[in-house]
C-alpha positions in Angstrom: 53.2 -47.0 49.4 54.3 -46.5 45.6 52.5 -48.6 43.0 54.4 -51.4 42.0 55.6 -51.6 38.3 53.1 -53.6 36.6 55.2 -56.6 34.4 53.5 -58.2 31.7 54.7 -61.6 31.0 54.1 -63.7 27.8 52.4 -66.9 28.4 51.8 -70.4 27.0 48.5 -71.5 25.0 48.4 -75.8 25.9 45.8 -78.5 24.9 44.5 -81.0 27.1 45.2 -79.8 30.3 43.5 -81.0 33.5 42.0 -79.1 35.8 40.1 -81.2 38.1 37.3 -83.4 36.3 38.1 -81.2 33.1 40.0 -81.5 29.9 41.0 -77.9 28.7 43.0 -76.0 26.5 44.9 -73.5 29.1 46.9 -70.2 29.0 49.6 -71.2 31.4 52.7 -69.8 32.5 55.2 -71.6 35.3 54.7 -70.0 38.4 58.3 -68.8 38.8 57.9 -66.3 36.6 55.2 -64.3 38.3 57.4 -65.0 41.5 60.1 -63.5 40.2 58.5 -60.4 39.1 56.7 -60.1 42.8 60.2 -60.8 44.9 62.2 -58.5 42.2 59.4 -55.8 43.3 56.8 -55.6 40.3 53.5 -56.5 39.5 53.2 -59.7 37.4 50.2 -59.7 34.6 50.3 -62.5 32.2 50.0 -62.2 28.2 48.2 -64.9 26.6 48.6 -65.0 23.0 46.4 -62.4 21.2 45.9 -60.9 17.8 49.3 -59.1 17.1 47.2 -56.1 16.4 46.8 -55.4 19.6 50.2 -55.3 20.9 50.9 -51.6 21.0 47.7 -51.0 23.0 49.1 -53.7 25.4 52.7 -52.8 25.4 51.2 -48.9 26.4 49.6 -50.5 29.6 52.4 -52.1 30.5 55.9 -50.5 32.7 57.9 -53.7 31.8 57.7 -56.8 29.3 58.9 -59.8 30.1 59.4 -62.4 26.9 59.4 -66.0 28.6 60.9 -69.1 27.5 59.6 -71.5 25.3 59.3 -73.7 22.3 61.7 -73.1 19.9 60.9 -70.1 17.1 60.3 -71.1 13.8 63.2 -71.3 11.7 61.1 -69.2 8.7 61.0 -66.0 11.0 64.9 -65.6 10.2 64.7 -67.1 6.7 66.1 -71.0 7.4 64.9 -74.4 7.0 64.1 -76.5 9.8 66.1 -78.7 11.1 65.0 -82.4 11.8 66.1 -81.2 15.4 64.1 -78.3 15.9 60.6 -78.7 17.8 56.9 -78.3 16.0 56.6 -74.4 15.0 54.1 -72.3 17.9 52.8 -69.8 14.9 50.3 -67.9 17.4 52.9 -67.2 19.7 55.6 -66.6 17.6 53.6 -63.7 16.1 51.9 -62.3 19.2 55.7 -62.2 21.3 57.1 -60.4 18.2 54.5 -58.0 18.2 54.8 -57.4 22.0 58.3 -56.8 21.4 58.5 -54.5 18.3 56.0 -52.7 20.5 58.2 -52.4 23.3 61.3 -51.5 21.6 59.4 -48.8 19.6 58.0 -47.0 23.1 61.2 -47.7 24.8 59.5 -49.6 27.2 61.7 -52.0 29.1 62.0 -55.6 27.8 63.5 -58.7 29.1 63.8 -62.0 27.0 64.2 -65.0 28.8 66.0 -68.2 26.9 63.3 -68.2 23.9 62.4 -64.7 24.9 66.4 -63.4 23.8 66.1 -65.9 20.8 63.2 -63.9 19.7 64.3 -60.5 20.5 67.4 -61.3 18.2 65.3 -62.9 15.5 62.7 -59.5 15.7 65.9 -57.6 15.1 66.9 -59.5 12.1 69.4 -61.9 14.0 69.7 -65.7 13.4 69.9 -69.0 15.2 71.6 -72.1 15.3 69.2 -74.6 15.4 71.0 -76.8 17.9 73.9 -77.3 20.1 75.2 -80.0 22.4 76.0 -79.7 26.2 73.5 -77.0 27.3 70.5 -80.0 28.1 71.8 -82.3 30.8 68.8 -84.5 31.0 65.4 -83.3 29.5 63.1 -81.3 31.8 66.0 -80.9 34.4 67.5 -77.6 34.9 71.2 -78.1 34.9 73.7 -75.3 35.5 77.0 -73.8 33.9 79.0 -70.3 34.5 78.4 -67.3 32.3 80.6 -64.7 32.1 79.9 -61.0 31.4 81.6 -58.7 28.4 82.7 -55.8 30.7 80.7 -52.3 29.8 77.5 -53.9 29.0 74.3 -53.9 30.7 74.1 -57.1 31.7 77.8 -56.7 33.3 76.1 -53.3 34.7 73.6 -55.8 36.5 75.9 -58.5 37.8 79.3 -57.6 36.9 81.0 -60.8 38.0 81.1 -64.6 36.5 77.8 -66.3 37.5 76.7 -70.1 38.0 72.7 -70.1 36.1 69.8 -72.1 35.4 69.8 -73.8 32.4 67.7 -76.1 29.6 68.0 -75.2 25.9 69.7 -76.5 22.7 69.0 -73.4 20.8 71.4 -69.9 20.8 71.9 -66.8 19.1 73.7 -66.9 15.7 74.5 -63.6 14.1 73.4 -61.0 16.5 70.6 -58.7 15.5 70.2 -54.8 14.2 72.3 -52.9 17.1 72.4 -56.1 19.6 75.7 -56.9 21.3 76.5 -60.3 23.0 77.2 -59.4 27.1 77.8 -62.5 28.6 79.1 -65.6 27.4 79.4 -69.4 28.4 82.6 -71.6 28.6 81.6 -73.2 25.0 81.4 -69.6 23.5 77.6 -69.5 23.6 76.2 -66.5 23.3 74.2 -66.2 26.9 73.0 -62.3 27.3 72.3 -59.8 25.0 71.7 -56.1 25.5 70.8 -53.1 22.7 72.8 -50.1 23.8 71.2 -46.7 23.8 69.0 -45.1 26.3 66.4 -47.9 26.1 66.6 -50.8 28.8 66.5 -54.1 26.8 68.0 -57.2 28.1 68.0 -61.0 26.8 69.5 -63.7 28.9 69.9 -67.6 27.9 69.2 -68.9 31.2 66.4 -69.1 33.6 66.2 -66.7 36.3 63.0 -67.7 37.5 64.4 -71.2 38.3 66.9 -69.4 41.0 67.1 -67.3 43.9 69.8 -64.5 42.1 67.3 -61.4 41.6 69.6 -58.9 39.8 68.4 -60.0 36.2 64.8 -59.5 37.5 65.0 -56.5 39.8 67.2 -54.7 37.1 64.2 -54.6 34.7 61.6 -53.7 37.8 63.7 -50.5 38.8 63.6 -49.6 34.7 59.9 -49.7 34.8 59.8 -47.5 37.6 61.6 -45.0 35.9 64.8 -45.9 37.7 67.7 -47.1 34.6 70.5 -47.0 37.2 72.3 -50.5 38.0 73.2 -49.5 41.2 72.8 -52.9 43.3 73.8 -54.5 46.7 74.3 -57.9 47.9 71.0 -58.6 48.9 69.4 -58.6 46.0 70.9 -62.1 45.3 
């Protein structure tokens, strides 16, 4: 049996979480995220925050980089003030998951963001972001849903070519696209939902959650890249 792709995943740093009888500050990471990556046919290793000097030495270890969702960036890594609307800044990981992905995009190694993950991607390219919008939270810490629909000839309309129904909870989105990013899917409102960077190199940011639904194409798409497999060539069952 071939060796599965190994996936590393960016991870969450929290304070004062239980485990049992203890109290702890925890790297944590919700558990469809490592899922995903298992079902879509990878290995699923998990990034906690480290010194940013140490990303290229991770990155090289890696087949795939995930980039997972999040607290919002802070609004000084694209050169605005924050907004009375915009959550506490998350400096560690801000500068560890820009790291990771500077690292990736330098080795070619292929990188998916997810909801913060894209927002950072397009902020590491020297992109902006609106700091909020309306309609995209239908009740806080429920996942509500909404069609996005693909811009023909890009990769994410290589991966699922069709309008789609996703997973969503954010109130952040891309701005003015980064260095070389183009928007590839879009929602009703004109929010920009997927982003890819054309060239050779398989990068891919979506607004939505894929772990928080049972369409693999997103997931699987990135898996067959690390394997050394770029083609988008997929059937019905993989959603």
């Amino acid at each position: 049996m071939a060796a599965r792709p190994l996936i590393g995943v960016s991870t969450y740093v929290e304070a004062g979480t239980r485990w049992g009888v203890w109290e702890l500050e925890a790297a944590l990471l919700p558990v469809g995220y490592p899922r995903l990556v298992q079902r879509a046919g990878g290995l699923a290793a998990m990034l906690p925050p480290d010194g940013p000097a140490h990303a290229v030495a991770t990155v090289a270890r890696l087949d795939g980089l995930v980039i997972a969702g999040g607290p919002d960036v802070d609004p000084a890594r694209y050169g605005a003030q924050r907004s009375a609307r915009t959550g506490p800044p998350a400096p560690e990981r801000d500068a560890w998951e820009l790291a990771l992905i500077e690292a990736a995009l330098a080795s070619g190694t292929p990188l998916l963001g997810i909801c913060r993950g894209m927002q950072l991607l397009n902020v590491a390219l020297g992109g902006t972001l609106v700091q909020h919008i309306d309609g995209h939270v239908t009740q806080v810490g429920v996942f509500g849903r909404h069609k996005v629909d693909p811009v023909p000839g890009t990769r994410y309309a290589q991966v699922a070519p069709e309008p789609v129904s996703v997973p969503t909870h954010h109130h952040q989105a891309v701005d003015r696209p980064g260095d070389g990013l183009m928007a590839s899917a879009y929602a009703a409102d004109g929010t920009v939902e997927a982003v890819d960077l054309p060239g050779a190199d398989w990068v891919l940011g979506v607004q939505w959650h894929p772990e928080m639904d049972d369409d693999l194409r997103v997931m699987r798409a990135l898996v067959r890249a690390a394997a050394g497999d770029p083609s988008q060539g997929f059937s019905d069952s993989d959603h």
